[in-house]
PAMIKE-375394 format. One record per atom (N, C-alpha, C): x, y, z; residue in one letter. Coordinates in steps of 0.1 Angstrom, whole numbers. Atoms other than C-alpha are relative to their C-alpha. Example, Ala and Ser with C-alpha at 12.3 -4.5 7.8 and 13.67 -1.06 7.14 Angstrom:
R  9  -12  0  A
R  123  -45  78  A
R  9  12  0  A
R  -9  -11  0  S
R  137  -11  71  S
R  -8  11  8  S
END
This chain:
R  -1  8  -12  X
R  122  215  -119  X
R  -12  1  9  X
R  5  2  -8  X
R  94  226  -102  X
R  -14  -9  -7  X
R  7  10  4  X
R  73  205  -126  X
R  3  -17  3  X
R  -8  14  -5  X
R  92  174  -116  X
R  -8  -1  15  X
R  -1  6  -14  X
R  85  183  -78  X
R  -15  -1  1  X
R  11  1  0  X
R  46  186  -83  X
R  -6  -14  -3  X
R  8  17  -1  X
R  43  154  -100  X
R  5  -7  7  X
R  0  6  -11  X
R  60  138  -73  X
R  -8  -2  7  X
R  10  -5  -8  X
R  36  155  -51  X
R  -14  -8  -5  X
R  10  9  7  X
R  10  141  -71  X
R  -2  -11  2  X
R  -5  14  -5  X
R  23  108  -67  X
R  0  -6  10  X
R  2  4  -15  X
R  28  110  -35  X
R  -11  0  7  X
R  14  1  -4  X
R  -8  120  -27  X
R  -9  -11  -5  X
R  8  12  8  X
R  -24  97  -50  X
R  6  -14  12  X
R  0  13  -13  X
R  -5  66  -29  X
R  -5  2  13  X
R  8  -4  -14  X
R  -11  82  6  X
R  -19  -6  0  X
R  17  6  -2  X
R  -50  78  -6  X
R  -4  -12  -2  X
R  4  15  2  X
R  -46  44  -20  X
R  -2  -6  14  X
R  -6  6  -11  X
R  -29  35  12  X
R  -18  1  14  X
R  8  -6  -10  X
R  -57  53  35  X
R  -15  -3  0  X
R  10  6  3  X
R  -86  40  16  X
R  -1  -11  3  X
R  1  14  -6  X
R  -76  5  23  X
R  3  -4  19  X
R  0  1  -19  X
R  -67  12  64  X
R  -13  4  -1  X
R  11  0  -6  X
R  -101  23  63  X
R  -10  -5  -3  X
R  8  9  11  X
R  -119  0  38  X
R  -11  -7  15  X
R  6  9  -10  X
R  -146  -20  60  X
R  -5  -12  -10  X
R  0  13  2  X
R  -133  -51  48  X
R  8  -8  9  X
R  -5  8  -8  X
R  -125  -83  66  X
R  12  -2  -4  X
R  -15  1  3  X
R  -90  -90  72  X
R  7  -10  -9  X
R  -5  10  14  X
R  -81  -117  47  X
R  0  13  -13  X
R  2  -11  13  X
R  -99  -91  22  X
R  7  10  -3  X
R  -8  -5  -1  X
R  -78  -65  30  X
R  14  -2  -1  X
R  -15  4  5  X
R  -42  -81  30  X
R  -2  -5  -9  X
R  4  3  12  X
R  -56  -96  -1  X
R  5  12  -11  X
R  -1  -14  4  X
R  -58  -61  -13  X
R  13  5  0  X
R  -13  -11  -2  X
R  -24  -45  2  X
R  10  -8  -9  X
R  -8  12  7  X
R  -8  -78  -12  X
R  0  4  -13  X
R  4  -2  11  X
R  -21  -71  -48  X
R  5  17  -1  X
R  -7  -12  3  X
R  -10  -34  -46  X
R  15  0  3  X
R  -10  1  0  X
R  23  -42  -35  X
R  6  -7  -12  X
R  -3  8  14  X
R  26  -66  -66  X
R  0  12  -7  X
R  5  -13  10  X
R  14  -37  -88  X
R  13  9  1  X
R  -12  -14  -3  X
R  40  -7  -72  X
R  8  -8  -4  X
R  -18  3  -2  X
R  69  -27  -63  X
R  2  -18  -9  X
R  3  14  7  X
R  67  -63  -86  X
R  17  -5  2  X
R  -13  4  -3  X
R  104  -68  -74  X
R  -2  -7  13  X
R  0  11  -15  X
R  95  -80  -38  X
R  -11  -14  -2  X
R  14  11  0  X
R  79  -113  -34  X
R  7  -8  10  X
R  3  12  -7  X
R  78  -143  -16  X
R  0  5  14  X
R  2  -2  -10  X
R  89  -139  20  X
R  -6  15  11  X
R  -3  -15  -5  X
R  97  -102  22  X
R  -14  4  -3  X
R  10  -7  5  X
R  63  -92  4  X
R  -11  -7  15  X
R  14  5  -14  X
R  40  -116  35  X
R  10  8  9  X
R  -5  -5  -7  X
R  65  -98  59  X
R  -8  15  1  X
R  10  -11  1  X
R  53  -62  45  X
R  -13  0  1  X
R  14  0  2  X
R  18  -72  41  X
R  -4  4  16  X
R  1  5  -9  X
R  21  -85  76  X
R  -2  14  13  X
R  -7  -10  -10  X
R  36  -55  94  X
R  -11  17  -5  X
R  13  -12  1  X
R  8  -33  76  X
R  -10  -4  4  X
R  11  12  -7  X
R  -20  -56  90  X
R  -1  8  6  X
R  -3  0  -15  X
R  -4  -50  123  X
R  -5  13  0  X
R  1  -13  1  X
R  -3  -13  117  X
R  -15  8  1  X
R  19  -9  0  X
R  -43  -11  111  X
R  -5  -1  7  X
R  10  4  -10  X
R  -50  -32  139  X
R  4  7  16  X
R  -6  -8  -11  X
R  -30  -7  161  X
R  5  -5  8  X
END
């Protein structure tokens, strides 16, 4: 079990940095929800249309504080 909880851990770090490299990317904002858009496709390929521009949206917000 405690192999299970590491690679979680793992997992979980690895996204955290995806996440944190693109809040801090110095790219323009199209380029960047471009970006979070295309990794949300990738992780989660179950949300789309309104719900996926909703999350994109509400992470935007999130960067622009």
């Amino acid at each position: 079990m405690k192999s299970l909880g590491l690679v979680l851990a793992t997992l979980g770090g690895v996204a955290a940095g995806a996440a944190l490299g693109l809040l801090f990317a110095p790219e323009k904002g199209e380029k960047t929800r471009e970006q979070i858009r295309e990794y949300i496709k990738d992780k989660c390929p179950k949300i789309k249309g309104d719900r996926l521009e909703e999350i994109v949206n509400q992470i935007a917000s999130e960067i622009r504080g």
